[in-house]
Backbone as a ProteinNet text record, in pm:
[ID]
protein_1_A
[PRIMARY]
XXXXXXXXXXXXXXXXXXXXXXXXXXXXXXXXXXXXXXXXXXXXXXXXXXXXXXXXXXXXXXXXXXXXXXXXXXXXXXXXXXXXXXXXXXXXXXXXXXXXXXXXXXXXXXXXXX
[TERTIARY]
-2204.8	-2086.2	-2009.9	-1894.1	-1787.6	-1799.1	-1794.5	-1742.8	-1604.9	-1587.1	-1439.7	-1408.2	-1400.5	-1375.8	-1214.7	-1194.4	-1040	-1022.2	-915.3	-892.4	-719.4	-723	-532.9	-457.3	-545.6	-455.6	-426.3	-363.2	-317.9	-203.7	-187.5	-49.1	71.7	209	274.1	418.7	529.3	610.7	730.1	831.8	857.1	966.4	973.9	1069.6	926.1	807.5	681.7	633.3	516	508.3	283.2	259	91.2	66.5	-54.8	-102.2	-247	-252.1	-373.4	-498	-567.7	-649	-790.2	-781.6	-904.5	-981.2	-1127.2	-1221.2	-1298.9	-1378.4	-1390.9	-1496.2	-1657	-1767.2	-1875.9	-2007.2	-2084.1	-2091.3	-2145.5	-2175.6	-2062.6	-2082.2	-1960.7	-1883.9	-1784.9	-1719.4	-1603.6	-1542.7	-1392.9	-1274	-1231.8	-1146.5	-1008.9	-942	-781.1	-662.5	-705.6	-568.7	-678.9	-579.6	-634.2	-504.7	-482.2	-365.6	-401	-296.6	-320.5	-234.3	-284.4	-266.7	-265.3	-147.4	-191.9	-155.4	-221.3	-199.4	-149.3	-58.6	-8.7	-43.4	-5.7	-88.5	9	-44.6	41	124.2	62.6	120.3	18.6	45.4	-65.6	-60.7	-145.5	-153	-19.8	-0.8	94	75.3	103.1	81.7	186.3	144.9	228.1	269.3	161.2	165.8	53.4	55.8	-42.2	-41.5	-107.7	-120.7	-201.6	-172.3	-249.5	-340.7	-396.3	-526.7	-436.8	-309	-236.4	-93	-119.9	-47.4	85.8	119.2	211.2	191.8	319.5	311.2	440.5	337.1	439.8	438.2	560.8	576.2	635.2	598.1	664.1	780.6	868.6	1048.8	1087.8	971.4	994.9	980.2	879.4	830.5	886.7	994.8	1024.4	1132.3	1101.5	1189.9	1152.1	1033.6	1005	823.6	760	613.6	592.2	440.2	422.4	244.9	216.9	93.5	109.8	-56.7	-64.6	-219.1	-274.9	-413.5	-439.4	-537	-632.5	-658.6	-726.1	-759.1	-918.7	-977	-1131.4	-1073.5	-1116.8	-1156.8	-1164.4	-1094.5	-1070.7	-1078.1	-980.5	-917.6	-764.8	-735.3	-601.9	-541.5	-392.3	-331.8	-217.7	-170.4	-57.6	18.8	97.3	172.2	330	354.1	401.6	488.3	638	742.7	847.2	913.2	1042.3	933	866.4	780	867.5	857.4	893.3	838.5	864.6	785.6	704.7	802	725	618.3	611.1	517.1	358.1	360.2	217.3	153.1	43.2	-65.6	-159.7	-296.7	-410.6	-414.4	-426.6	-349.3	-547.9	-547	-680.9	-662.3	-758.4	-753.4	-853.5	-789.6	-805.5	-835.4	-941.4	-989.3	-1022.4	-941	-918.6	-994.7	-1095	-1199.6	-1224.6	-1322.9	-1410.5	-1434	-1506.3	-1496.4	-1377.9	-1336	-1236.2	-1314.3	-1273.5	-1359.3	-1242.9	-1283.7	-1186.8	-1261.6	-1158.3	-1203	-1251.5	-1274.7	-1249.6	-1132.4	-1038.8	-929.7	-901.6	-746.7	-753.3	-642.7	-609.8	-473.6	-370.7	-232.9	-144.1	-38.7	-29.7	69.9	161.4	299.2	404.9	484.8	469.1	574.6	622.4	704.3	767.7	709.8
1033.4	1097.1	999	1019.5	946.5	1060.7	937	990.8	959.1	999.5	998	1003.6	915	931.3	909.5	1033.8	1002.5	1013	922.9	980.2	947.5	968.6	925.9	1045.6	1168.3	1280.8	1305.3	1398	1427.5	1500.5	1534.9	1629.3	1518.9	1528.4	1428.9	1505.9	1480.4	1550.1	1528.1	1596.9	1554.3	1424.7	1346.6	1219.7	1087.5	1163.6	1036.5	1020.5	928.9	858	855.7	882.2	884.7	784.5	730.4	658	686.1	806.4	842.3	723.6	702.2	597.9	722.2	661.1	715.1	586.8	602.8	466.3	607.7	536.1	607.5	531.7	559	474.6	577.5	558.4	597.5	524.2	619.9	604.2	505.5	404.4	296.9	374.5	467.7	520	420	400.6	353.4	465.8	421.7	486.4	466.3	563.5	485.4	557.9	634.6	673.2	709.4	741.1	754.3	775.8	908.9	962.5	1075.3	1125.7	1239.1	1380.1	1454.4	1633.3	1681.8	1781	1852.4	2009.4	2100.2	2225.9	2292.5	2348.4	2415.6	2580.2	2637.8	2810.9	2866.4	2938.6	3018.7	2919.5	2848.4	2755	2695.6	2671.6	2597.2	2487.5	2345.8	2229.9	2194.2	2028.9	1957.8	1775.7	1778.9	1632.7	1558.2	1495.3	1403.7	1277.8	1229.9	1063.3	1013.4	936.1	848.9	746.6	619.9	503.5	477.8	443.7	427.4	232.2	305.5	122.5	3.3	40.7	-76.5	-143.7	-42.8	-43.8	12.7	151.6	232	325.5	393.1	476.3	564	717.5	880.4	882.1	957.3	1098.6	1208.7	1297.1	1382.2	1397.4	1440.3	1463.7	1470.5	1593	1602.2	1478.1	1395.9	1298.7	1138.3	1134.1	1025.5	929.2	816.7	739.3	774.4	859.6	834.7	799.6	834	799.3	713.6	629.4	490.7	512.9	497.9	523	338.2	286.6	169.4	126.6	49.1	-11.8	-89.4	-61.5	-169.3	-299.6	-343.4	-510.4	-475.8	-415.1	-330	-274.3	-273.8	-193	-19.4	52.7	186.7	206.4	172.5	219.2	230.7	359.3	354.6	431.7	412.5	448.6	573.5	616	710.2	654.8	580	575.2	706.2	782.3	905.1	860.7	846.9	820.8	936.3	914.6	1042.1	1207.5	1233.8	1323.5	1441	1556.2	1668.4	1809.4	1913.8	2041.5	2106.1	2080.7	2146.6	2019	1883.4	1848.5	1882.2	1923.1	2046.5	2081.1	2015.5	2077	2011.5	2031.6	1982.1	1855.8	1733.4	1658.8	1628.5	1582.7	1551.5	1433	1363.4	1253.2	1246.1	1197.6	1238.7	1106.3	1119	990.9	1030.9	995.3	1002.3	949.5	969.4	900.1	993	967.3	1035.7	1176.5	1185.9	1332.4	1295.4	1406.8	1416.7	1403.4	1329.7	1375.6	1389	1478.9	1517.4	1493.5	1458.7	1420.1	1567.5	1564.9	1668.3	1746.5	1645.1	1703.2	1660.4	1620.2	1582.8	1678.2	1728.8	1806.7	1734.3	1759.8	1690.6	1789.5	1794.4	1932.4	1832.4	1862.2	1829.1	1922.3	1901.2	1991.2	1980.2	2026.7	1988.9	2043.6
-7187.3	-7133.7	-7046	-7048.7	-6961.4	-6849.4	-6708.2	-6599.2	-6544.8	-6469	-6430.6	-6286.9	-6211.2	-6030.2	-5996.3	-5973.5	-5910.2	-5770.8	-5692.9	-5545	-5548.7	-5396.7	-5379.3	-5353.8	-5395.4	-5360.8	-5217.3	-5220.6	-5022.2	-5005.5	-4885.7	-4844.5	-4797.2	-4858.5	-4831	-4821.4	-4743.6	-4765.6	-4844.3	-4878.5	-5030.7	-4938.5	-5073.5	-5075.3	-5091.6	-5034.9	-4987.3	-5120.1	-5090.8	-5232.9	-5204.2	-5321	-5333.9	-5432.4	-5468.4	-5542.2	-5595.7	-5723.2	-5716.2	-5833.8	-5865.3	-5911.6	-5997.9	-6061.9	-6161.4	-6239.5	-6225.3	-6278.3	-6383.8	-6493	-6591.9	-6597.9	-6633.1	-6607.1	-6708.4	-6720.5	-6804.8	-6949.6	-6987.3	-7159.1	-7177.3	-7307.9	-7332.8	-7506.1	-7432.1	-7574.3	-7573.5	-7675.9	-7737.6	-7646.2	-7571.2	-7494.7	-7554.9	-7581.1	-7678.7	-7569.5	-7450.4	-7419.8	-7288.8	-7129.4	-7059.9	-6994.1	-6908.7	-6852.9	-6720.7	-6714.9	-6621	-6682	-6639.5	-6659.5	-6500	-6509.1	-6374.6	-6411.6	-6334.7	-6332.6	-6207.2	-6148.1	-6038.8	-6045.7	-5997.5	-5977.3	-6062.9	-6126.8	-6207.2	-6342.3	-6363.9	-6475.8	-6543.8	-6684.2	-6783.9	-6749.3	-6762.8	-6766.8	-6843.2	-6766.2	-6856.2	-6800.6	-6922.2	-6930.5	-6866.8	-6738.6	-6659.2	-6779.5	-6748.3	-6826.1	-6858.4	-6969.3	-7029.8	-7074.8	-7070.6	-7118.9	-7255	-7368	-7462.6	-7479.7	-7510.8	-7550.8	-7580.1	-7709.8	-7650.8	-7566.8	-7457.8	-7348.8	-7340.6	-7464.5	-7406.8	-7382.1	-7285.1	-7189.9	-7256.5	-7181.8	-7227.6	-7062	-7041.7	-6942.9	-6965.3	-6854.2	-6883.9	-6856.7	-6867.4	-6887.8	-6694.1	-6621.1	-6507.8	-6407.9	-6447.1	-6332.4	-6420.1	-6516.1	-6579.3	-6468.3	-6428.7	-6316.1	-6173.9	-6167.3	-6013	-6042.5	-6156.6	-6191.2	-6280.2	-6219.8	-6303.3	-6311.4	-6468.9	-6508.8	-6532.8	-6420.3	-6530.1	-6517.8	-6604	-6578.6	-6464.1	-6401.5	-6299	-6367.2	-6276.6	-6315.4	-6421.5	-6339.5	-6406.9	-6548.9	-6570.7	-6751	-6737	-6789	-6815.3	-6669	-6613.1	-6453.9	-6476.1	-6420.5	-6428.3	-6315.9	-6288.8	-6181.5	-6227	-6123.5	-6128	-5953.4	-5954.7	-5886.4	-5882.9	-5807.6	-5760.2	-5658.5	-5679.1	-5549	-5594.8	-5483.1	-5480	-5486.6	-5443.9	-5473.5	-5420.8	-5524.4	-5470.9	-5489.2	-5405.9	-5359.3	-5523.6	-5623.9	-5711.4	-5803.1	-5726.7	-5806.6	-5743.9	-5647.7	-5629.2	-5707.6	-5762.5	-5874.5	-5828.7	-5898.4	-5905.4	-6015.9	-5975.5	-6118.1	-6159.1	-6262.4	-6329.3	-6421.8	-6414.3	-6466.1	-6659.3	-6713.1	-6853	-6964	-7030.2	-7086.8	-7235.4	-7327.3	-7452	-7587.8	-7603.2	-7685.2	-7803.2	-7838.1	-7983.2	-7922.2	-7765.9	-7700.2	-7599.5	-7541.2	-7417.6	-7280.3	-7205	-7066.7	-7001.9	-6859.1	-6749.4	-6615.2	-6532.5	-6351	-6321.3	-6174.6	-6143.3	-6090.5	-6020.9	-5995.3	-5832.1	-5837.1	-5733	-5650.4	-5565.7	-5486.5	-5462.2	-5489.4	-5475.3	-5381.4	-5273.6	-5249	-5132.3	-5201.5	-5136.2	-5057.1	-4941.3	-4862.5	-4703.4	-4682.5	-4532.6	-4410.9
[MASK]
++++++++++++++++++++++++++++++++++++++++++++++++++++++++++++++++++++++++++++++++++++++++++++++++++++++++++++++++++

């Protein structure tokens, strides 16, 4: 099994900027995509952003020009850099590793507010 350690989350108020980090360790699967998902209350998951194995990147429509998914120097580490942050990007974001099985972080809190 893949593990998954994320941190970086925190309370920030909107305009501030977070930098959350996820390392992906265990079992040695073929990893081809490795991104983030977040869920807020009362809403399904959605896919922020993701980096694929050979180094492109999705976002989502909401966080496109203020969020930057990119690799660490380490091997299946990846970042979510988060600026211009605002009240509704508040979710639980989770860190997401794309292989033969899926693994998921546990989840980190992201709550923006004044």
């Amino acid at each position: 099994q893949v593990q998954l350690v994320e941190s970086g989350g925190g309370l920030v108020q909107p305009g501030g900027s977070l930098r959350l980090s996820c390392a992906a360790s265990g079992s040695s699967f073929s990893i081809y995509s490795m991104g983030w998902y977040r869920r807020a209350p009362g809403k399904q998951r959605e896919l922020v952003a993701v980096i694929f194995s050979e180094g492109s990147t999705k976002y989502a429509d909401s966080v496109k020009g203020r969020f930057t998914i990119s690799r660490g120097n380490a091997k299946n580490t990846v970042y979510l850099q988060m600026n211009s942050l605002k009240p509704e990007d508040t979710a639980v974001y989770y860190c997401y590793a794309g292989a033969t099985l899926n693994f998921w972080g546990q989840g980190t809190q992201v709550t923006v507010s004044s």
